[in-house]
C-alpha positions as CSV (number, residue, x, y, z in Angstrom):
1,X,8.3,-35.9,3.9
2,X,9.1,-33.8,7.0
3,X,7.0,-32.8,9.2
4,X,5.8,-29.5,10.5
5,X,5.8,-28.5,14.5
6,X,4.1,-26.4,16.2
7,X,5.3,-24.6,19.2
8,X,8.4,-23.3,17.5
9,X,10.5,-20.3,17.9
10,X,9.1,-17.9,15.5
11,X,11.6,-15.0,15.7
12,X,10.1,-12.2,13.6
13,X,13.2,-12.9,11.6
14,X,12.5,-16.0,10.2
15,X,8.8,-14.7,10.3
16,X,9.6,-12.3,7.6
17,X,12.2,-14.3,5.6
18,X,8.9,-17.2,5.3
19,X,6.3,-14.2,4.6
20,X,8.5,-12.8,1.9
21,X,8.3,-16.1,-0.3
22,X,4.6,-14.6,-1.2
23,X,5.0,-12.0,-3.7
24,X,2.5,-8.8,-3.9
25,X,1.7,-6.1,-5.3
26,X,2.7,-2.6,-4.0
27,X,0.2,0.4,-3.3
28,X,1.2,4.2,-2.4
29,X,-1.4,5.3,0.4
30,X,-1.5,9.1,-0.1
31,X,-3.6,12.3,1.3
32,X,-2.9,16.0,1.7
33,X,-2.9,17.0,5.2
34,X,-2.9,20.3,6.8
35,X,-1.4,21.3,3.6
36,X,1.3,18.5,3.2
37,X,1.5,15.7,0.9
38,X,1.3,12.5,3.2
39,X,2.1,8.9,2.4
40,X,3.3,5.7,2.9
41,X,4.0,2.7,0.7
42,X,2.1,-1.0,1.6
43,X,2.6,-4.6,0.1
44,X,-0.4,-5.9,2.1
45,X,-3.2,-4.4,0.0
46,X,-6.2,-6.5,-1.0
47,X,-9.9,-6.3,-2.1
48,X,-12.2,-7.0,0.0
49,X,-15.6,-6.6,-0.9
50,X,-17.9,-5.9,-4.1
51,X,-20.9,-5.0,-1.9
52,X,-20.0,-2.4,0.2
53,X,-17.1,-1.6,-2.1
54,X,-14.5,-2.3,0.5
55,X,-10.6,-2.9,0.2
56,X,-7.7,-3.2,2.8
57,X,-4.3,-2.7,3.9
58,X,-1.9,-3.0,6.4
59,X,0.2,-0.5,8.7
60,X,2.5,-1.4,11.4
61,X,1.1,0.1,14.7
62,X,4.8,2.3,14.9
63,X,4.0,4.2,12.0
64,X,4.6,7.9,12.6
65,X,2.6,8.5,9.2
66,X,-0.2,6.9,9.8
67,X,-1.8,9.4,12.4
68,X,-1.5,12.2,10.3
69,X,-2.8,10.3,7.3
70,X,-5.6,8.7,9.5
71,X,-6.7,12.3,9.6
72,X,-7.3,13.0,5.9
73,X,-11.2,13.2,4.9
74,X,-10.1,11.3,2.1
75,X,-7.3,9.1,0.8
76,X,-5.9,8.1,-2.4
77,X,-4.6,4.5,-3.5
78,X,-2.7,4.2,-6.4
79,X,-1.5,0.8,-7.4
80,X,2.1,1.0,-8.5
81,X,3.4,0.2,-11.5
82,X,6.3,-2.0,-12.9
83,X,8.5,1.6,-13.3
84,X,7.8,2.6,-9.5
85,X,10.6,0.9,-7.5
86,X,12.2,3.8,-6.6
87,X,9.1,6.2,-5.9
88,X,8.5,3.2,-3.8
89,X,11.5,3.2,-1.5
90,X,11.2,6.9,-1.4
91,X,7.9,7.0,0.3
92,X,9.2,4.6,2.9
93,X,12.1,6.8,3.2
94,X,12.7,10.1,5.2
95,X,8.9,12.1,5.6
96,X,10.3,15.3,3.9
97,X,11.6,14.1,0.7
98,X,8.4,11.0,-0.3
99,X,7.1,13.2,-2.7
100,X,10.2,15.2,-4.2
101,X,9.8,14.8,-8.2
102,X,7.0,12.3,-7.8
103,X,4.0,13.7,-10.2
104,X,0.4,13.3,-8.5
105,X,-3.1,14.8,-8.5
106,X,-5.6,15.4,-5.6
107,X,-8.9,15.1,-5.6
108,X,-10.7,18.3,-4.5
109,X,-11.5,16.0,-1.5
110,X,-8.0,15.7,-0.8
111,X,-7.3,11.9,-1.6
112,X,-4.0,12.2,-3.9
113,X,-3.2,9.5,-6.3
114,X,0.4,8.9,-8.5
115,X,0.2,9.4,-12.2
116,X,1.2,6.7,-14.0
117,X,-0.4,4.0,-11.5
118,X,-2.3,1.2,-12.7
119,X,-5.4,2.1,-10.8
120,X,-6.7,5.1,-8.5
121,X,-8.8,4.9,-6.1
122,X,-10.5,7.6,-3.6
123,X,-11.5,5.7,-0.7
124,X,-12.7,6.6,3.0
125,X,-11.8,4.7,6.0
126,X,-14.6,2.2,6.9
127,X,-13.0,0.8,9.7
128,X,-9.7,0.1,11.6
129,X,-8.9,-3.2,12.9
130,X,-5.8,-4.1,15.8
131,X,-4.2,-7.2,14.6
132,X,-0.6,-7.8,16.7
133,X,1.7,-5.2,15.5
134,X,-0.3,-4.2,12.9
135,X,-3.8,-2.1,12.5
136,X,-5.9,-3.8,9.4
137,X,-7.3,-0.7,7.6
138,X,-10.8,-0.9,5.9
139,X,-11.3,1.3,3.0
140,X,-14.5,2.3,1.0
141,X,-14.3,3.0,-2.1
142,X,-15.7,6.1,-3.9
143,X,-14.1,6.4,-7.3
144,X,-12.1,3.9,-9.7
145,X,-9.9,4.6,-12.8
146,X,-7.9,2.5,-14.1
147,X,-5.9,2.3,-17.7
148,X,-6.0,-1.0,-19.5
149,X,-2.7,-1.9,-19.8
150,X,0.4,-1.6,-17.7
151,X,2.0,-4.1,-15.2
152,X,2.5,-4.3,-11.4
153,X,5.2,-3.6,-8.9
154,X,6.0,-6.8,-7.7
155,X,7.4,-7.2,-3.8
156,X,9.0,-10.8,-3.3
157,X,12.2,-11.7,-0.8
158,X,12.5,-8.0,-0.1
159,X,13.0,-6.8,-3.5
160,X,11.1,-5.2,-6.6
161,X,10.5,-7.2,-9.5
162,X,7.7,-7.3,-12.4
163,X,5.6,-9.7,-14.1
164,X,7.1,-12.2,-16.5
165,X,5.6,-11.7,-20.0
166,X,3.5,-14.7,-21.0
167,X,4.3,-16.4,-24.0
């Protein structure tokens, strides 16, 4: 058995080379803003709480989008399906194009959700927390809807994958 050391050189290389061995599930974060569809993908999403109805996700504290989407009264998450690998790598791609072809609805609220995602929510920002190189963003829940079948968008060793169909 070998053993682990601390103190070691933890180049964000090999940082996110270890990190990637976890696989997740992929969200699109989405609002409209002044007028604009905003968004951004995320593969740090999780829930949170029951009781306030809280759930969270991650954004690197560079992100251009994230002011403007900050902004939104409300915002949409959609959890991404099995089919959304490219929709996905287009809204982490150039601002202007994240929503060419991509069908979505907006809540009269302006939260904007994909169609075709395994679940919708409308959330509000509950808080926002520094963490490194990364803000931790708190989100309430207002609304839920969810079809009953589907299967996720799978992130693992920078790549898109899906479920394996159990036997």
């Amino acid at each position: 058995m070998t053993t682990l050391h601390t103190n070691q050189d933890l180049d964000p290389a090999r940082l996110r080379k270890a990190f990637g061995i976890f696989p997740t599930g992929v969200v699109a974060v989405a609002a409209e803003v002044d007028g604009q569809l905003t968004g951004l993908a995320a593969s740090s999403f999780t829930s949170v709480s029951l009781d306030p109805p809280l759930v969270s996700f991650s954004v690197a504290t560079t992100s251009k989008t994230w002011p403007d989407l900050r902004r939104a009264s409300h915002l949409g998450v959609t959890i991404l399906a099995d089919h959304h690998g490219d929709v996905c790598r287009q809204l982490a791609g150039p601002v202007a194009s994240r929503f060419e072809g991509v069908a979505v609805k907006a809540s009269d609220e302006g939260a904007v959700t994909l169609d075709e995602g395994l679940a919708h929510f409308d959330c509000t920002i509950y808080r926002e927390v520094e963490a490194g190189d990364h803000l931790i963003v708190l989100l309430r829940l207002h609304g839920v809807e969810h079809p009953e079948t589907g299967s996720p968008l799978i992130f693992h060793r920078s790549g898109f994958g899906r479920l394996a169909e159990s036997a």
